[in-house]
N, C-alpha and C positions, 0 to 999 in steps of 0.2 A: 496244724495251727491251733492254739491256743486262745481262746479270749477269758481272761483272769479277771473277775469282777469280784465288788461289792456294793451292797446294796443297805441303803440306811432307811427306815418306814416313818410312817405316824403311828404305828402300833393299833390297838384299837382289836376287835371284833376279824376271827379270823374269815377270809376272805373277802373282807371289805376293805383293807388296808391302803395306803396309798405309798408311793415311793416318795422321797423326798430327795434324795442323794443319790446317785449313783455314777461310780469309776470303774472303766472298764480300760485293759491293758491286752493289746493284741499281743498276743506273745510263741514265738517261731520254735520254742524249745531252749534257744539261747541267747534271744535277745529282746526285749518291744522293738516293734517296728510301727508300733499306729496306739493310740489312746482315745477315748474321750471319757470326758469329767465335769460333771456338772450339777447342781441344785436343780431342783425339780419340783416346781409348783404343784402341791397334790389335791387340791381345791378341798382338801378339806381341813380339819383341827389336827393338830399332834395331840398325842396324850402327853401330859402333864411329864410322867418317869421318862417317855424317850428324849423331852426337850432336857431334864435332867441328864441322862444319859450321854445324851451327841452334843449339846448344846444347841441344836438345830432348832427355831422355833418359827412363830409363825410369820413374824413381820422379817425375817431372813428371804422368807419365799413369794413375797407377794411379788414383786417384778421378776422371780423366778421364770422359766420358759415352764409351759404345763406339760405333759409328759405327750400329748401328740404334735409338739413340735420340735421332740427329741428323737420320735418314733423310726424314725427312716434311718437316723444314723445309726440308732442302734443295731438295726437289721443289718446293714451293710456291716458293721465294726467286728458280726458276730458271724457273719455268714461265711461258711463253709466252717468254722471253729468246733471243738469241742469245749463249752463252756466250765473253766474251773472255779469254785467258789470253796469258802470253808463254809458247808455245811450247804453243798449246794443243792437239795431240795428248797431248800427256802428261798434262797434267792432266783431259781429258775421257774418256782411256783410265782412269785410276785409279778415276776416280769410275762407271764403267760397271762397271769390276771390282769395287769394293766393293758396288755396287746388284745384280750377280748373282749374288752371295753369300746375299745376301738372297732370290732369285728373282725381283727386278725390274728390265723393263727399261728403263735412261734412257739416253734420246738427246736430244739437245740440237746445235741449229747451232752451228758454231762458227767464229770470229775469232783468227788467231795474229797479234798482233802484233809478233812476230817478223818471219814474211813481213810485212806490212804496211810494217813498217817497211825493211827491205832494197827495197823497192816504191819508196816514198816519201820516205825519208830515204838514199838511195845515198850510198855514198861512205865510209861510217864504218868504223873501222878493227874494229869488235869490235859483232855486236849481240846480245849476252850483256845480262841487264837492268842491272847495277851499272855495267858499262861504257860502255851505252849511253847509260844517265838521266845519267849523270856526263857524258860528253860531249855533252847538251844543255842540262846545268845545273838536271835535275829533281831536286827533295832526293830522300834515298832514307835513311831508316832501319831499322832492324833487318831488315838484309839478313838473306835466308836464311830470314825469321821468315814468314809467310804474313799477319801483317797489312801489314809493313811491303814486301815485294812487290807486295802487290795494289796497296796506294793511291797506289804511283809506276806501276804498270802504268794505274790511272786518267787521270794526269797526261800518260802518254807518248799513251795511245790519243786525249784530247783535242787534244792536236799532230795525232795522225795524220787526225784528221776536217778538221782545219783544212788543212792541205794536202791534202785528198784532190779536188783538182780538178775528177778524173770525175766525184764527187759516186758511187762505186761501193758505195763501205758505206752513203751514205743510201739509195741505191737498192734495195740487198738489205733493208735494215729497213723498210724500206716496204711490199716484196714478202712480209715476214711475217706482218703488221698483219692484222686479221678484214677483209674488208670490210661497209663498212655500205648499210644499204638507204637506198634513194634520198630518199625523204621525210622518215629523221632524217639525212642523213649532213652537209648542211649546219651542224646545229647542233649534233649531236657535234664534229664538224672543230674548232669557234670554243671550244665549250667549253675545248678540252684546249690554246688556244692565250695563252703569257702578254703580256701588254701592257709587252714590251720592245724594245730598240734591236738591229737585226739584218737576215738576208735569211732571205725565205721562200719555199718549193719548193713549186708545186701538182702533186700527180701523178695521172695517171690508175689504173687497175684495174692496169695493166703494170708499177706504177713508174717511169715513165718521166715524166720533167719536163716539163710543158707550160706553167710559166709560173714567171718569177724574177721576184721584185718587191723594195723593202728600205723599211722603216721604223722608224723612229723609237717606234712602237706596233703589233707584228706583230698583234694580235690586231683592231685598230680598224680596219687596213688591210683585211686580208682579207675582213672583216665588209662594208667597203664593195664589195670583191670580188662577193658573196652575196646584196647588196641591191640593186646598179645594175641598170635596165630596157636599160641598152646590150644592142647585139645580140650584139656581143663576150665580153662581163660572161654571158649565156645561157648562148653556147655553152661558157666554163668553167665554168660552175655546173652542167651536166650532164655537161660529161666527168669534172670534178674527184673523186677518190676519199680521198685523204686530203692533209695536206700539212705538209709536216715543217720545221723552221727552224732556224738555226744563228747563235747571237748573238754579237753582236762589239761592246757593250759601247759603242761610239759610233759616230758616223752617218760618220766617216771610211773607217772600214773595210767600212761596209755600202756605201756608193755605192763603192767602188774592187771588193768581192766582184762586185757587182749588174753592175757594165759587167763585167769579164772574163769571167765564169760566164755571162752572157746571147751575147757572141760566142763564147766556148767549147761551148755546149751547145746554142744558138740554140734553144728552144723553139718549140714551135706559133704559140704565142698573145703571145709580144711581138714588138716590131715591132724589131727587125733593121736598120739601114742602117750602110753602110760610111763614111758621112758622119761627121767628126769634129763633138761636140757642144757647140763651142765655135765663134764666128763671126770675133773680133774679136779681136787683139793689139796691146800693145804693144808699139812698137820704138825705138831709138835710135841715134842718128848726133851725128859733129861736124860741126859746120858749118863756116865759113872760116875764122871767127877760134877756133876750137878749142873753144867751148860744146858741151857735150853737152845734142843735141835732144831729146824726147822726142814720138814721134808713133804714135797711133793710128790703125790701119789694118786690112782684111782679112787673114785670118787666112793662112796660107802657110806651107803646110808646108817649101816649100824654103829660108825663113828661121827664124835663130834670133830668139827674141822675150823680153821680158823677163818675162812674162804675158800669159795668153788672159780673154777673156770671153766668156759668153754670147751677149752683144748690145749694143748701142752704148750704151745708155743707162746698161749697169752700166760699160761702160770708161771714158763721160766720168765718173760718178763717182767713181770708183775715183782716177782721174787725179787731178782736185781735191785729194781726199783726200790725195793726196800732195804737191801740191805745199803745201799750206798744212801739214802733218803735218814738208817736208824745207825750208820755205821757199823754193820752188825760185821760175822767173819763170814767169810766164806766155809769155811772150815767146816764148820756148824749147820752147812746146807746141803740139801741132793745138788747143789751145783758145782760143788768138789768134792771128788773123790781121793783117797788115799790119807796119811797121814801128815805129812808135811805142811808147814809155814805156809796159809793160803798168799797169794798175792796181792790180795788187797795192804795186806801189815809190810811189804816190800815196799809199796809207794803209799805208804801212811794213811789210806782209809779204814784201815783195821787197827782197832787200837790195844791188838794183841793178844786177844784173849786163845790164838790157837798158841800161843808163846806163853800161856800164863803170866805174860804182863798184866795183865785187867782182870781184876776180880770177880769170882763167878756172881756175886750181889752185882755192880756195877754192870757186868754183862747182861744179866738176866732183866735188871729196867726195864733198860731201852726194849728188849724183846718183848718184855709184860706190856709196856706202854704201847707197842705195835700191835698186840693182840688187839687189845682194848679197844686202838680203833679200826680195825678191819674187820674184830667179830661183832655179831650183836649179842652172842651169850651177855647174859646177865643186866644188859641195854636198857636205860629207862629215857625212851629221848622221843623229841618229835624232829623230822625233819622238815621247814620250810620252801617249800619252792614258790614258783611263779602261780599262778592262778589261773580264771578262765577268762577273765576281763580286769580290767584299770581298776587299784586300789583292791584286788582279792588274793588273798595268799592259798596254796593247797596244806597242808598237813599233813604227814605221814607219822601217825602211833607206832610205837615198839614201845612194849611194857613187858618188862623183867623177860627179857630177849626173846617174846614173841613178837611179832608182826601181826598188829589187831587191825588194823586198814589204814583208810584214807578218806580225808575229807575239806571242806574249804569253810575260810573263814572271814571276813572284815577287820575287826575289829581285835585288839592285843587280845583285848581282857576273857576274852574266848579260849584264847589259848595257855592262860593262864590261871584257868578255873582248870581243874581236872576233870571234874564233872561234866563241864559243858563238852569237851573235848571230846570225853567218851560219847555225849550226845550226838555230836554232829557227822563222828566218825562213823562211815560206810564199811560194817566188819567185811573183812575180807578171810580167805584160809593162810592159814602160817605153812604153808607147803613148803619143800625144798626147794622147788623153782623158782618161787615170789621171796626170798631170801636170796638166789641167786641173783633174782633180777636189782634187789636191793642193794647186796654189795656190792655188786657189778657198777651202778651204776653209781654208787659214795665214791670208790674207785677214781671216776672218770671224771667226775664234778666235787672237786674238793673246797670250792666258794659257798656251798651251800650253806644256810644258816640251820642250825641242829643247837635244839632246846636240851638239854640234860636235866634230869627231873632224878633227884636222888630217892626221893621215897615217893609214896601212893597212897593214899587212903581210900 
């Protein structure tokens, strides 16, 4: 658990400062579940710059609450939490100095995403919060204010889980957790787990991941985890100590998390091979008279292909599908053999190009046009999907037919800046499996919204 704060002062003389403002946002990894927010009588003057600054001045705070009749709530709002701030020395030092005042001492872990973000997000020109949220396209209002800091610091720290590849901050919150004893810790674990679209992390006593998995239902998955007699299924059911998950709103970005994070982290307990998870590609050629062939074959990396499958049986479908989908011939595919008048041009889905009725230009279109969108050679496009909550979209980059990652957004104009795009985007590897999984799955979902982006600067 999280508690995502900020903190606004009087300024003045370091360590004698006083709090004036502070918003604090309990937050579970992917949601608040508890807040409090309030002005803060700090008995003493503001300086002059920070009532400039916040607008916060002094006849704001006199019927303010003073800060030890905030004190209790604060303890609770933060307790068991690791504390996140942008620039969280300062605000964890304030709040130590005003709890000693008191003669209490609070310590709390704590999360600068600051560093975090200089970690993770390199390269920006300023990571001050107004400057940074703006160049990732987080809204930010009443800057300076400590509600309206904290819940863009929410906003930025959700980015920063999602590219956090080590998976290092789930690890440290893992490593916080109570552990549970052995004969509830199964059915605590399932309890506290929701039945959404995502990947989940089993960890041992160490924090340390011993198994990625990704479903469609985190909590129904794991549950099967808990109840299988496999000999496998055992021995994670007595290493496992808790297990934490991070949802991505559709099954696009859980199978593309699920393959990188499992070669990236290689756990104990999944199985690991350098084998690409695809068998079968399509390819295509002209032949003599200048028809573009389409033929299924073994998969080859040292060729380019137009799409991979699984296994034979989904490529001859797939095929079909297309030809009756671009009216193509049969002729012209590994799914007839020999020379003769394919069948399709018998009951007039062939528009005859094995007859030389149809001109090899007209024939060759519709093939070009079928490439075009099955492959991602040469692809300048985003694809759209669902999000991780109400009113968020995901984003998936392919620039000039790599696959550069994935990430989420609010707002159009995010996705309409190129720039910011490339900001928000979590790089991923352009492997052949995370392509598999991509066209695999445009394939299956053809309602998806996809940006086409002719050029780049």
């Amino acid at each position: 658990m999280y508690a995502i704060l900020d903190i606004e002062t009087t300024g003045g003389k370091y360590n004698e400062e006083g709090i004036t403002e502070i918003a604090i946002y309990k937050f579970d990894g992917h949601k608040v579940v508890d807040q409090f927010i309030s002005l803060i009588n700090p008995e003493q003057p503001i300086q002059p710059f920070v009532i400039g600054l916040t607008g916060i001045n002094n006849d704001m705070l006199r019927s303010a609450p003073k800060f030890y009749e905030v004190a209790k709530r604060i303890v609770e709002i933060t307790d068991g939490c690791i504390v996140v701030a942008h620039n969280a020395k300062f605000d964890h030092r304030i709040l130590r100095l005003e709890f000693r005042r008191l003669g209490y001492e609070f310590d709390r872990k704590t999360l600068c995403t600051v560093e975090l973000s200089q970690k993770l997000i390199p390269g920006q020109l300023s990571y001050s919060l107004g400057k940074l949220v703006r160049a990732l396209g987080i809204p930010l209002s009443d800057r300076h204010r400590a509600t309206g800091d904290a819940l863009a610091t929410i906003q930025l720290f959700k980015m920063l889980l999602v590219k956090d590849v080590e998976k290092n901050i789930l690890k440290e919150h893992v490593r916080t957790e109570p552990t549970l004893q052995l004969d509830t810790k199964l059915v605590r674990i399932l309890e506290d787990l929701p039945s959404i679209t995502g990947v989940y992390y089993l960890h041992n006593e160490e924090g340390e991941i011993i198994y990625i998995g990704k479903s469609k239902n985190i909590r129904k998955r794991v549950n099967q985890h808990f109840t299988t007699d496999h000999h496998r299924s055992k021995q994670v059911q007595k290493e496992v100590a808790s297990v934490s998950f991070e949802a991505t709103g559709n099954e696009l970005i859980a199978l593309l998390k699920e393959n990188e994070e499992i070669k990236h982290n290689k756990p104990k307990f999944n199985k690991y091979s350098s084998k690409p998870i695809f068998n079968y590609a399509l390819y295509h050629f002209k032949d003599e008279d200048g028809y573009i062939n389409l033929k299924i074959g073994r998969a080859d990396r040292r060729r380019e292909n137009i799409t991979t499958f699984s296994g034979l049986q989904q490529a001859n479908t797939v095929l079909q599908q297309i030809i009756e989908t671009y009216q193509l011939c049969q002729r012209f595919t590994s799914l007839h053999s020999g020379d003769e008048t394919c069948l399709s041009y018998s009951i007039k889905t062939c528009n005859g190009a094995c007859v030389e009725v149809e001109t090899v230009e007209a024939y060759n279109e519709r093939v070009l046009e079928m490439i075009s969108n099955y492959s991602l050679s040469d692809q300048n496009m985003l694809v759209i999907d669902r999000g991780r909550e109400i009113g968020e979209k995901s984003a998936l980059l392919v620039e000039e037919g790599e696959f550069k990652g994935i990430g989420y957004f609010n707002l159009n104009h995010q996705v309409n800046n190129i720039e910011i795009v490339r900001s928000i985007i979590t790089p991923m590897k352009n492997d052949h499996d995370a392509r598999h999984i991509i066209q695999s799955y445009l394939r299956r979902n053809k309602k998806l919204k996809i940006i086409q982006f002719s050029t780049y600067n």
